[in-house]
C-alpha positions as CSV (number, residue, x, y, z in Angstrom):
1,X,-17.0,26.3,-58.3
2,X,-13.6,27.4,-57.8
3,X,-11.9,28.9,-54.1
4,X,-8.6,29.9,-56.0
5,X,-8.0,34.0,-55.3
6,X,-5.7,35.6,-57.3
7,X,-4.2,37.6,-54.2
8,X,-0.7,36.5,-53.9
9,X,0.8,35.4,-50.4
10,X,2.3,38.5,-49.6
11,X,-0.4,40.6,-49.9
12,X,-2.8,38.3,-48.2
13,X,-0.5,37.5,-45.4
14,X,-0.9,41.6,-45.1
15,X,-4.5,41.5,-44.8
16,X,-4.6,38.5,-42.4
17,X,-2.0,39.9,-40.0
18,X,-3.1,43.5,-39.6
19,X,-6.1,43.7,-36.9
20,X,-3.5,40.8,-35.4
21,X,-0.5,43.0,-35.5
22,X,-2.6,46.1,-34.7
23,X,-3.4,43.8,-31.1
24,X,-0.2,42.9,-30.4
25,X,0.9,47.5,-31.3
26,X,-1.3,47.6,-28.3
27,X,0.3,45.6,-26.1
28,X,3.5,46.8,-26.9
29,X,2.2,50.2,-26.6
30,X,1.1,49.8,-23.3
31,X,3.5,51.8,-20.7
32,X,1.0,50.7,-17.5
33,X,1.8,47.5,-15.8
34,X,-0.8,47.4,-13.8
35,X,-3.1,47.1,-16.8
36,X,-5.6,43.8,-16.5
37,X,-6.7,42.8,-20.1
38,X,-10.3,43.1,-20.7
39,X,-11.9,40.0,-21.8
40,X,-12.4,41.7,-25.2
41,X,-8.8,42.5,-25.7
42,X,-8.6,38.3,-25.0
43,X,-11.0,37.9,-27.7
44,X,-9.5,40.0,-30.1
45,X,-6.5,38.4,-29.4
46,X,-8.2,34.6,-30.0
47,X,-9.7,35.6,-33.4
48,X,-7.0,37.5,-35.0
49,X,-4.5,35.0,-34.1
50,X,-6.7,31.7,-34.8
51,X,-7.2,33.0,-38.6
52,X,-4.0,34.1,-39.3
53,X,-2.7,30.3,-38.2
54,X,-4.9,29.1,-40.3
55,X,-4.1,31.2,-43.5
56,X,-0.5,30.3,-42.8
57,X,-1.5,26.8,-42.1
58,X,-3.6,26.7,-45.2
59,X,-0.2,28.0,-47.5
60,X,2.0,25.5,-45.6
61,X,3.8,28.1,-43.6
62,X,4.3,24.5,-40.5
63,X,6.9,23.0,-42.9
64,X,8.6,26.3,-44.0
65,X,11.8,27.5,-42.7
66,X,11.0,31.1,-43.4
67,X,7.1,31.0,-41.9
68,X,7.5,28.6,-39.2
69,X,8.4,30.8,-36.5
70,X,6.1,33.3,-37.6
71,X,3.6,30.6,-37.2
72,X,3.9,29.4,-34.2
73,X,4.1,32.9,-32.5
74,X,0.3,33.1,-33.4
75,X,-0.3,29.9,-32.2
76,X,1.1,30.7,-29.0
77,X,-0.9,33.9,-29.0
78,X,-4.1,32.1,-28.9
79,X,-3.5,29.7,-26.6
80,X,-2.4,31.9,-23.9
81,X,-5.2,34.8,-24.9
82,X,-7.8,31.6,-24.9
83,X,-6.3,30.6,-20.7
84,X,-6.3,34.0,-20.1
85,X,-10.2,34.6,-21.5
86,X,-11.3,32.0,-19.2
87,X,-9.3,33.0,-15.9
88,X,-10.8,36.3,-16.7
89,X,-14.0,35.0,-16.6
90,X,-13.1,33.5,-13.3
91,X,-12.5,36.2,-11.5
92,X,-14.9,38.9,-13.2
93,X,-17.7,35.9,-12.2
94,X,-16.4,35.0,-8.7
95,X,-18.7,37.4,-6.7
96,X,-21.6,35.8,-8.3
97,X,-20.5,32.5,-7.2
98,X,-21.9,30.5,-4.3
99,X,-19.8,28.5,-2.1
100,X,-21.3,27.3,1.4
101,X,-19.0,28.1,4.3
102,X,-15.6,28.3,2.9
103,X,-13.4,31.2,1.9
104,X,-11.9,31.3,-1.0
105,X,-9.5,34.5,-0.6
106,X,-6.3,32.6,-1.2
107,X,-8.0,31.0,-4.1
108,X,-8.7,35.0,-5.5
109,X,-5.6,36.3,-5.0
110,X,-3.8,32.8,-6.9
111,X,-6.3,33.5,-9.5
112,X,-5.1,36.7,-10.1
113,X,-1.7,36.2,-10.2
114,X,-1.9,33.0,-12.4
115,X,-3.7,36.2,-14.7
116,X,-0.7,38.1,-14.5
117,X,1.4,35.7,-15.1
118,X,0.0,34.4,-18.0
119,X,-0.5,38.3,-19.7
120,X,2.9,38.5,-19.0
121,X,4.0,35.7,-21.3
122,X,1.9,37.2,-24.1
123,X,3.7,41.3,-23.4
124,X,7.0,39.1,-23.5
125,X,6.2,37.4,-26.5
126,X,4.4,41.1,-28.4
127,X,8.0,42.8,-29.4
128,X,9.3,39.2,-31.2
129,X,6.4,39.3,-33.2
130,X,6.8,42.7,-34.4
131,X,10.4,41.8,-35.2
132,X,9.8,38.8,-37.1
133,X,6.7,40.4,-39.2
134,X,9.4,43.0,-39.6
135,X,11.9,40.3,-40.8
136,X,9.3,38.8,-43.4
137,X,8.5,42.7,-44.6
138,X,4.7,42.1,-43.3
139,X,3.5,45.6,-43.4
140,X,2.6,47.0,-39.8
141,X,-0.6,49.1,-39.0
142,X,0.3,52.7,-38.2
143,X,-0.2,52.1,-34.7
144,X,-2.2,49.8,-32.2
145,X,-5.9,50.0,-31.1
146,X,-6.6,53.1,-28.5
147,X,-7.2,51.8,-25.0
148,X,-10.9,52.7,-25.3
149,X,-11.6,50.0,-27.6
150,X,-11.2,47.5,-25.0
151,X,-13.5,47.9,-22.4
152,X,-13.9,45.7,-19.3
153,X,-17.1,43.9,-19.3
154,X,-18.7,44.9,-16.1
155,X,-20.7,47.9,-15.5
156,X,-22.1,49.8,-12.4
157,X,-25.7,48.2,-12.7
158,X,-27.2,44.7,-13.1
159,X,-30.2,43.9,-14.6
160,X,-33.4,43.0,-12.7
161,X,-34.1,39.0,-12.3
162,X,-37.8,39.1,-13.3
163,X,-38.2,35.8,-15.3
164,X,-39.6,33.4,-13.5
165,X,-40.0,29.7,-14.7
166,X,-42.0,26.9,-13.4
167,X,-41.5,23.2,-13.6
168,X,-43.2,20.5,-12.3
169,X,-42.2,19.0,-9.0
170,X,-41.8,15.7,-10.3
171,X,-39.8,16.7,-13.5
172,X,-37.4,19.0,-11.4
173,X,-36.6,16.4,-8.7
174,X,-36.1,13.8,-12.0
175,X,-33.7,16.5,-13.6
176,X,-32.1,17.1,-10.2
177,X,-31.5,13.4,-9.1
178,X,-30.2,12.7,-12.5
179,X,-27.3,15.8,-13.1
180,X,-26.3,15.1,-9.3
181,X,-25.3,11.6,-10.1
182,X,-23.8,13.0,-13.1
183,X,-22.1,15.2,-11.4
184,X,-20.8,12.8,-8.9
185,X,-19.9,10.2,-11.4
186,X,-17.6,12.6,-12.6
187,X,-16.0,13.5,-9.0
188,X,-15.3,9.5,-8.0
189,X,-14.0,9.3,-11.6
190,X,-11.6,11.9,-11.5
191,X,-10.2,11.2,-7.5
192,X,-7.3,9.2,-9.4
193,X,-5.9,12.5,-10.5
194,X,-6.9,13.9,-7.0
195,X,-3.7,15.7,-4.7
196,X,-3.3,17.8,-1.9
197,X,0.2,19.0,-1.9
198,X,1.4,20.9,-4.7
199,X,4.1,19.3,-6.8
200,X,7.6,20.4,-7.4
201,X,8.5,20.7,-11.1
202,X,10.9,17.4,-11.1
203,X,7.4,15.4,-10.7
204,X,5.3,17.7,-12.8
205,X,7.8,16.7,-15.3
206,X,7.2,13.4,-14.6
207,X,3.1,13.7,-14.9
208,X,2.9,15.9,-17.8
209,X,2.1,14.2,-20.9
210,X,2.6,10.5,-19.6
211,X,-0.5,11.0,-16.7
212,X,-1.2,14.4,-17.3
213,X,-2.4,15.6,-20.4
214,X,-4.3,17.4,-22.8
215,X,-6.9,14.8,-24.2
216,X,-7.8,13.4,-20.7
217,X,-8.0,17.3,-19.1
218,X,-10.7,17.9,-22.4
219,X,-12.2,15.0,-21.6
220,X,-13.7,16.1,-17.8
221,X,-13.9,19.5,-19.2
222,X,-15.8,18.2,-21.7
223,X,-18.3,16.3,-18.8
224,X,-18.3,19.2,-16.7
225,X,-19.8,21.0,-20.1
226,X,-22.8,18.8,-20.6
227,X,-23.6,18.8,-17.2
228,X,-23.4,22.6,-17.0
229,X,-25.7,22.9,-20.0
230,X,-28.2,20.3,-18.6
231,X,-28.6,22.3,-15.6
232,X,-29.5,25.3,-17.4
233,X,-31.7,23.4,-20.0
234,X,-33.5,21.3,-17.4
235,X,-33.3,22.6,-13.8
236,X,-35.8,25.8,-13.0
237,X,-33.8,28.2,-11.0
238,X,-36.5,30.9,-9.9
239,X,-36.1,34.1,-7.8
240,X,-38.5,33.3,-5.5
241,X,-37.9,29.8,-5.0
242,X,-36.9,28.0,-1.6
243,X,-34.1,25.8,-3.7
244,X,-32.8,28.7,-5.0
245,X,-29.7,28.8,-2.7
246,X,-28.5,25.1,-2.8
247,X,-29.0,25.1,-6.8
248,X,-27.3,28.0,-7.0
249,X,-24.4,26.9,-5.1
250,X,-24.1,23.6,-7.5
251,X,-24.3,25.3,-10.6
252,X,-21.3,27.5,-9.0
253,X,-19.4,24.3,-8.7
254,X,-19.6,23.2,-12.2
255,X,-18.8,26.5,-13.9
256,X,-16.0,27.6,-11.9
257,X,-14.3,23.4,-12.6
258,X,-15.3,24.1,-16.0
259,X,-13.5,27.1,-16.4
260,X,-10.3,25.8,-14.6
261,X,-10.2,22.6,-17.1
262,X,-10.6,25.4,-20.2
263,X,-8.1,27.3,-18.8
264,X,-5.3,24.0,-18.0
265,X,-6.5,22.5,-21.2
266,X,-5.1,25.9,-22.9
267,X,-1.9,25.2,-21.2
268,X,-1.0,21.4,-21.4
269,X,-1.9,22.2,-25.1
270,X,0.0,24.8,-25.9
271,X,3.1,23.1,-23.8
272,X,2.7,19.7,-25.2
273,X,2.5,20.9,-28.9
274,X,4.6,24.0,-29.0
275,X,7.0,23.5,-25.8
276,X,7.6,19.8,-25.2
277,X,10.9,18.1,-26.8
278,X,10.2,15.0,-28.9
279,X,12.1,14.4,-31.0
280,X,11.4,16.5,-33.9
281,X,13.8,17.6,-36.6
282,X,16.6,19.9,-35.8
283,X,14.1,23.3,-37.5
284,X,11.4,22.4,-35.2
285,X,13.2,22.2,-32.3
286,X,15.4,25.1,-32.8
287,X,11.7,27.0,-33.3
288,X,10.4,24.9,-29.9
289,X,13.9,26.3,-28.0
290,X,13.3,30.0,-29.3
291,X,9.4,29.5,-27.7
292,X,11.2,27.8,-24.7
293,X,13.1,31.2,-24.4
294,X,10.6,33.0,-24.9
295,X,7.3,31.5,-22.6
296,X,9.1,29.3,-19.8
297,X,7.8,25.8,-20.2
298,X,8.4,25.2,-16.1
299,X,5.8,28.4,-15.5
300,X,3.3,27.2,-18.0
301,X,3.1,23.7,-16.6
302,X,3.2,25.1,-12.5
303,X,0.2,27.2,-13.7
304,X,-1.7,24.2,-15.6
305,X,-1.0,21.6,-12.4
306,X,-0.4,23.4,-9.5
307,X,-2.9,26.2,-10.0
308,X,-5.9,24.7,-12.0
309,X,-6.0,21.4,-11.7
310,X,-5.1,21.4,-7.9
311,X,-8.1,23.6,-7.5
312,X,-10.3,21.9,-9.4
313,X,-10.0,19.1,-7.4
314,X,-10.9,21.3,-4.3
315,X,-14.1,22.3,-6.0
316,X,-14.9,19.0,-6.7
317,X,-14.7,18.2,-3.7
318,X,-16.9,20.7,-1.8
319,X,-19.2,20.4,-5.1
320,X,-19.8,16.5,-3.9
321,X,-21.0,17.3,-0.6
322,X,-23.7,19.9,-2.2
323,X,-24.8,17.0,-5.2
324,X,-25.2,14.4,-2.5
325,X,-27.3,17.0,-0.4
326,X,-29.8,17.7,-3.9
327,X,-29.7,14.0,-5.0
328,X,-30.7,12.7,-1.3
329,X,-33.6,15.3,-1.3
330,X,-34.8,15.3,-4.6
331,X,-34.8,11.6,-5.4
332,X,-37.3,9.1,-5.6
333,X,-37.4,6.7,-2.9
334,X,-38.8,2.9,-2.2
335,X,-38.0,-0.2,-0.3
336,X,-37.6,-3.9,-2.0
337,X,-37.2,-7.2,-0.1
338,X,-35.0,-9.4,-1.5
339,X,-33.7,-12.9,-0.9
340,X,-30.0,-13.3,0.7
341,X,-27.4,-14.5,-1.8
342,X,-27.6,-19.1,-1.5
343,X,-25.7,-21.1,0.8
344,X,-22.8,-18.4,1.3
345,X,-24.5,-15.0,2.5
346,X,-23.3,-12.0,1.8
347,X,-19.8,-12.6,1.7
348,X,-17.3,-10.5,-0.4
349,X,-18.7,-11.1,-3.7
350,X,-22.3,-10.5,-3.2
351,X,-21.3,-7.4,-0.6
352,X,-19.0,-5.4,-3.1
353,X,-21.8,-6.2,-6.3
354,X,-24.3,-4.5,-3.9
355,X,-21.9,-1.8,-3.1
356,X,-21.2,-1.0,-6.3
357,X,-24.3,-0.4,-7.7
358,X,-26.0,1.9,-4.7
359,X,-22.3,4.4,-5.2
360,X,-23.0,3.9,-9.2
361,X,-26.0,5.9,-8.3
362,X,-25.0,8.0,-5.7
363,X,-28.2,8.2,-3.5
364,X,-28.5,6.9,0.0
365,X,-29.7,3.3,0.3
366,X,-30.3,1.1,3.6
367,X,-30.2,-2.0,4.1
368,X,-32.3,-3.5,6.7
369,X,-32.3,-6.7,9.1
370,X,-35.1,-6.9,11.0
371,X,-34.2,-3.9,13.5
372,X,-30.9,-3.2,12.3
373,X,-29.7,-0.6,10.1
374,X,-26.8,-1.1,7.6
375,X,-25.0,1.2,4.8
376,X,-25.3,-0.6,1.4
377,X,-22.9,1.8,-0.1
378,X,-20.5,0.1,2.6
379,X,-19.1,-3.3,1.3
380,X,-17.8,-3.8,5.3
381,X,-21.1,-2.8,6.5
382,X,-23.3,-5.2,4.2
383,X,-20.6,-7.8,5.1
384,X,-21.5,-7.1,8.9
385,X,-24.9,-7.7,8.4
386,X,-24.0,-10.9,6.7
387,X,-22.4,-12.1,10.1
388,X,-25.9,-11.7,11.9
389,X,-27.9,-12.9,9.1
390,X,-26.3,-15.9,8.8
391,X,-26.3,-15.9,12.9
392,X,-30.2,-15.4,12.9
393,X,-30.6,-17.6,9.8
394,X,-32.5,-14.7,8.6
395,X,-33.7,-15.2,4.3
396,X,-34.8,-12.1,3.1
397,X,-33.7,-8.5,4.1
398,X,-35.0,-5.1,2.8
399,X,-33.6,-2.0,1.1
400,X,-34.6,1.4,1.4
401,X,-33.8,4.4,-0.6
402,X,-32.8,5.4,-4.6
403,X,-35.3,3.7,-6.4
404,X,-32.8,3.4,-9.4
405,X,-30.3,1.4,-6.6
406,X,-33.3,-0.7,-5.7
407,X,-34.2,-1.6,-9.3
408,X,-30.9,-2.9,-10.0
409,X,-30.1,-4.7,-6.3
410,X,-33.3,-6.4,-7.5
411,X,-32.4,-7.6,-10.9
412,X,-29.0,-8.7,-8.6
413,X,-30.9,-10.6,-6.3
414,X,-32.9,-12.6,-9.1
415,X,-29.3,-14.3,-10.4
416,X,-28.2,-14.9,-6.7
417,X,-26.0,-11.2,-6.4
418,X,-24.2,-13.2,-9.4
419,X,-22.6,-16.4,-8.4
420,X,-23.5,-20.1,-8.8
421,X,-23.8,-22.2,-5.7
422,X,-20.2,-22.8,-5.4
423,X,-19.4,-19.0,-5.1
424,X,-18.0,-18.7,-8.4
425,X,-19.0,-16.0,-11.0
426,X,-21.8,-16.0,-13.2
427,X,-22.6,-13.5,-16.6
428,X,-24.6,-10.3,-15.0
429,X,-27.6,-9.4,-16.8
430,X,-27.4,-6.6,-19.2
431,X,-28.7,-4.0,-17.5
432,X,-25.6,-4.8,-14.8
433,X,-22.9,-4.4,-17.0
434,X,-21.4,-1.1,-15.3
435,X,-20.4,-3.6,-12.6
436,X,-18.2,-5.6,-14.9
C-alpha cells in the first residue's frame, strides 16, 4: 500500500493552511479589544495549527530556510491557543469550584489578566503570519470566520443533577483513603518547588530550564491527571449525599492544579523550544530572535512561574488540609503492639523509620505508652517517648490508627525498626523499600 499523493507542496500547503489562515483573518479582523476568545475559537486555533506543523514537519519545512519561520509561527500558535484553552477553562469553571473559607478574588482577576495577556501575544503574532504566507504566495481565504462561529460555551441554564450513584460504604472509604494519600504524596513531593514570594525575572532566569522545566511540570500534571480520573472512576459523588460538600471541594483542588500545570506546561514548552538561546546555528536563532521580538520571552516565563506555578502551590496547599480531613475519616483503623527497638530504644534511627512510614501514608497514627499519647508521624515526639520508655523500662508500646501504617510499623518491629544490636543498619524487608 502506498501513502504517496500526487498533490504537490504548494498546493497542499494551500489546503493545510486555509481554515488556519481563515482563524488567524479573524483575529486580525477583530476591531474589539475587549473581545475574550471563546474556548472554541482556542480549539480551532489548536487544530488548525497542530496539522499544519505537522504537514510542514512531515515535508521538512524545520531544516528549511524558506519554511522555517513559517513553521514555527504555527508552532507558537498552538502552544499559546493550547495555555489559553485551559486558563479559559479556569475561569469559565471557577464558580463551580469549591474552596472552604478562602477568597480567591485576587486569584480571578490574575487569572484574567494572565488570559489577556497571553491572547495578546497570539493578536501580536496574527498580522506576521499573514505576511509571511504572503511572502511564500500561500493563498489567503477571502476573509476570516464571522464572529458567530465562535460562541462562548456557557449558556443561561444548567442541566438538572438527577443521576444518582451508589457505592458501598466500604469500597468508597477504600477509594477515598487511597486517592487522599495519592493526593498528598504528590503535595509533600512537590514542596521542593514550593514559594511564597514571587520571583523577579533575574532568578526566574536562573530556575527556568536548569530547576524549572517542562518535563518535571508534565510530570505532576501528569499525577494530578490520574488522580483526577480516579476520583471520577471510583468515588460516588451523589446529590443527596452528606459527603457531598467535602468531595466536592477535593475534586476542586485537583482540577483547578491540573489545569494550572496544562497551562505552565504550555509555556515552559513553547519558551524552552521556541524562545530559549542554546546554541543553535546562526538560522535558528535568527528565527528564535524574530519570535523573541515577537512573544516576549520575560512575559511568557512571569506568566508560567509567577502566575501558575505560584498558585498551584497555594491550591496544594489548602487541597492538603481537605485530603487529610477525607483520609482521617474514611480510613480504616486498628491498633498493634509491638516490641521497643533492642538495647537502644527508640533513638534516631528507629524514630525517623517509624516516622516515615505513618507520613508515607498520610493517616493519623498514635503511639501509646501506657497513658501517654505520642505523634508517630513526629520523629521528636516518638524520640520523647523513648526517653520515658527507657525511664519506665517499659517493652512493648501500642499504635493506633491507619491500618496500612500499622501493617508496615509491624513488619518494622519484626527486624528490630532495622538495626542489628550495635545500632547499625540492617536490609529492610521488601515491602519497606520506600524507606530506603
Amino acid at each position: 500500500m502506498t501513502f504517496i499523493c500526487d498533490i504537490s507542496f504548494k498546493e497542499k500547503v494551500n489546503i493545510f493552511s486555509f481554515e488556519y489562515l481563515k482563524c488567524i483573518l479573524f483575529v486580525v479582523e477583530l476591531n474589539d479589544d475587549s473581545y475574550i476568545f471563546t474556548k472554541k475559537l482556542y480549539s480551532k486555533l489548536i487544530t488548525t495549527s497542530h496539522i499544519l506543523e505537522d504537514f510542514l514537519d512531515f515535508h521538512g519545512a524545520k531544516k528549511n530556510k524558506e519554511w522555517i519561520f513559517y513553521r514555527e509561527l504555527s508552532a507558537t500558535i498552538r502552544h499559546l491557543a493550547l495555555a489559553c484553552y485551559s486558563q479559559r477553562h479556569i475561569l469559565n469553571r471557577f464558580k463551580f469550584y469549591f474552596f472552604e473559607n478562602t477568597r480567591y478574588d485576587t486569584f480571578k482577576l490574575e487569572a484574567l489578566d494572565t488570559l489577556k495577556i497571553l491572547q495578546e501575544a497570539i493578536k501580536l503574532a496574527a498580522p506576521v503570519i499573514l505576511e509571511e504566507a504572503r511572502r511564500l504566495e500561500i493563498k489567503l481565504p477571502d476573509r476570516g470566520y464571522d464572529l458567530s462561529f465562535f460562541p462562548g460555551i456557557s449558556s443561561i441554564q444548567q442541566l438538572d443533577h438527577n443521576i444518582d450513584d451508589f457505592n458501598s460504604k466500604a469500597q468508597q472509604r477504600e477509594n477515598l483513603t487511597r486517592i487522599s494519600s495519592e493526593f498528598l504524596e504528590v503535595v509533600k513531593d512537590f514542596e521542593q518547588f514550593a514559594f511564597y514570594e514571587r520571583y523577579d525575572l533575574k532568578t526566574i532566569n536562573t530556575l527556568v530550564p536548569d530547576q524549572f522545566n517542562e518535563v518535571i511540570i508534565r510530570r505532576y500534571e501528569m499525577l494530578i491527571h490520574n488522580i483526577q480520573s480516579s476520583f471520577d472512576s471510583y468515588v460516588v459523588n451523589t446529590k443527596s449525599s452528606s459527603q457531598n460538600l467535602i468531595l466536592e471541594q477535593l475534586r476542586s483542588h485537583f482540577s483547578i492544579v491540573f489545569h494550572l500545570l496544562q497551562v505552565a506546561g504550555s509555556l515552559l514548552h513553547f519558551y524552552e523550544r521556541h524562545l530559549h538561546d542554546i546554541g543553535f546555528k546562526d538560522v535558528y536563532k535568527n528565527v528564535s530572535e524574530s519570535l523573541s521580538n515577537l512573544i516576549d520571552p520575560d512575559v511568557v516565563l512571569d506568566r508560567a512561574i509567577n502566575f501558575c506555578l505560584y498558585y498551584a502551590w497555594k491550591f496544594l496547599s489548602s487541597g492538603k488540609a481537605v485530603a487529610l480531613k477525607i483520609l482521617n475519616e474514611n480510613m480504616e483503623t486498628s491498633t498493634i503492639e509491638v516490641g521497643i527497638p533492642k538495647d537502644r530504644g527508640f533513638h534516631s534511627r528507629p524514630s525517623l523509620l517509624v516516622a516515615k512510614i505513618v507520613q508515607h501514608y498520610g493517616g493519623e497514627v498514635k503511639m501509646l505508652v501506657n497513658s501517654d499519647i505520642f505523634d508517630a508521624s513526629s520523629v521528636l515526639d516518638i524520640q520523647w517517648a523513648g526517653g520515658k520508655i527507657k525511664k519506665e523500662e517499659i517493652e512493648t508500646v501500642r499504635f493506633k490508627g491507619d491500618i496500612r501504617a500499622l501493617k508496615d510499623i509491624k513488619i518494622l518491629s519484626s527486624v528490630n525498626y532495622g538495626e542489628d544490636l550495635m545500632g547499625k543498619g540492617i536490609p529492610l524487608p521488601r515491602e519497606l523499600s520506600y524507606l530506603c
